[in-house]
C-alpha positions as CSV (number, residue, x, y, z in Angstrom):
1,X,28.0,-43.6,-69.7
2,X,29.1,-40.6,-68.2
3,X,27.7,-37.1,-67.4
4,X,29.2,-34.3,-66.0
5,X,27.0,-31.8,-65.1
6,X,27.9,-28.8,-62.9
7,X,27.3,-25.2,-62.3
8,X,29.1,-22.6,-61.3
9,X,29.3,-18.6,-62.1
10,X,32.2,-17.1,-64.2
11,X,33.7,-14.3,-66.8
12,X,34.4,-16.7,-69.1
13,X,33.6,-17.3,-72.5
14,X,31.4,-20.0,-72.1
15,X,32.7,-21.3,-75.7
16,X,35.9,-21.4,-73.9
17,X,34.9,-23.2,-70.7
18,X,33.1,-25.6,-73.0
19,X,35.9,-26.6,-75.0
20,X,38.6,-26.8,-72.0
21,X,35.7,-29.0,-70.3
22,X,34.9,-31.5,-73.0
23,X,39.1,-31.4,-73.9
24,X,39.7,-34.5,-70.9
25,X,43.9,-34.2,-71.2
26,X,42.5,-31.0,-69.0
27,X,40.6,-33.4,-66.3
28,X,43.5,-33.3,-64.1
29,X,43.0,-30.0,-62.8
30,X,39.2,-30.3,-62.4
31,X,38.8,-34.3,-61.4
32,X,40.2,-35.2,-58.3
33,X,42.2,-39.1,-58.9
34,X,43.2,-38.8,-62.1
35,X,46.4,-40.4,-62.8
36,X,46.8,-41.1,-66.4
37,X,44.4,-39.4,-69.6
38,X,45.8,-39.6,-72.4
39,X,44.7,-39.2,-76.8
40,X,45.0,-42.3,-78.4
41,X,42.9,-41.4,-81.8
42,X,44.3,-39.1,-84.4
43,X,41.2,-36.7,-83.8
44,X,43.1,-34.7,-80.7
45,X,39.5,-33.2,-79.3
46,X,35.8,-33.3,-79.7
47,X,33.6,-36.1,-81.3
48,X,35.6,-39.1,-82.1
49,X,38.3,-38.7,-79.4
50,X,39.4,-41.8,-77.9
51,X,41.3,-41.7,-75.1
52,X,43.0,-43.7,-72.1
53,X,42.3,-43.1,-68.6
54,X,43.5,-44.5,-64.8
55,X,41.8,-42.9,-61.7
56,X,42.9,-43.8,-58.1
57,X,40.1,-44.9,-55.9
58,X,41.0,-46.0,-52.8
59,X,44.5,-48.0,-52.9
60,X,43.6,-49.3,-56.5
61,X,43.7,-47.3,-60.3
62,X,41.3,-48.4,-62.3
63,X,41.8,-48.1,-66.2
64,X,39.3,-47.6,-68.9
65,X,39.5,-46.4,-72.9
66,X,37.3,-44.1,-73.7
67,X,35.2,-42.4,-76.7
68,X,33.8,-39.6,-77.0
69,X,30.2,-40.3,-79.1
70,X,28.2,-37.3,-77.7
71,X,28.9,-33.4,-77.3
72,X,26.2,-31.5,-76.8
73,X,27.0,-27.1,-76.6
């Protein structure tokens, strides 16, 4: 299981930064190594959302597929 947990201070909305935090076709530009995330259920965000990722660690990408069975705002 992951968790993400960080903190930082900002003007945004914090409904916004919420749902561009827990939307992962966004990790790219906020986890360093991704190289693949991508939807693969009909449900496009939130609770539900299945999805396939690859991260780079070291010379190697490792896969996974993903669900998303806990949101918590």
């Amino acid at each position: 299981m992951v968790h993400i947990h960080h903190k930082a201070r900002s003007k945004t909305p914090v409904e916004f930064a919420f749902d561009y935090m827990t939307d992962f076709r966004n990790a790219r530009d906020w986890l360093f190594g991704v190289t693949l995330l991508e939807v693969l259920s009909e449900i496009q965000q939130g609770l539900g959302t299945v999805y396939e990722g690859g991260m780079k660690l070291g010379p190697k990408v490792l896969g996974a597929v993903f669900e998303v069975d806990r949101l918590e705002r």
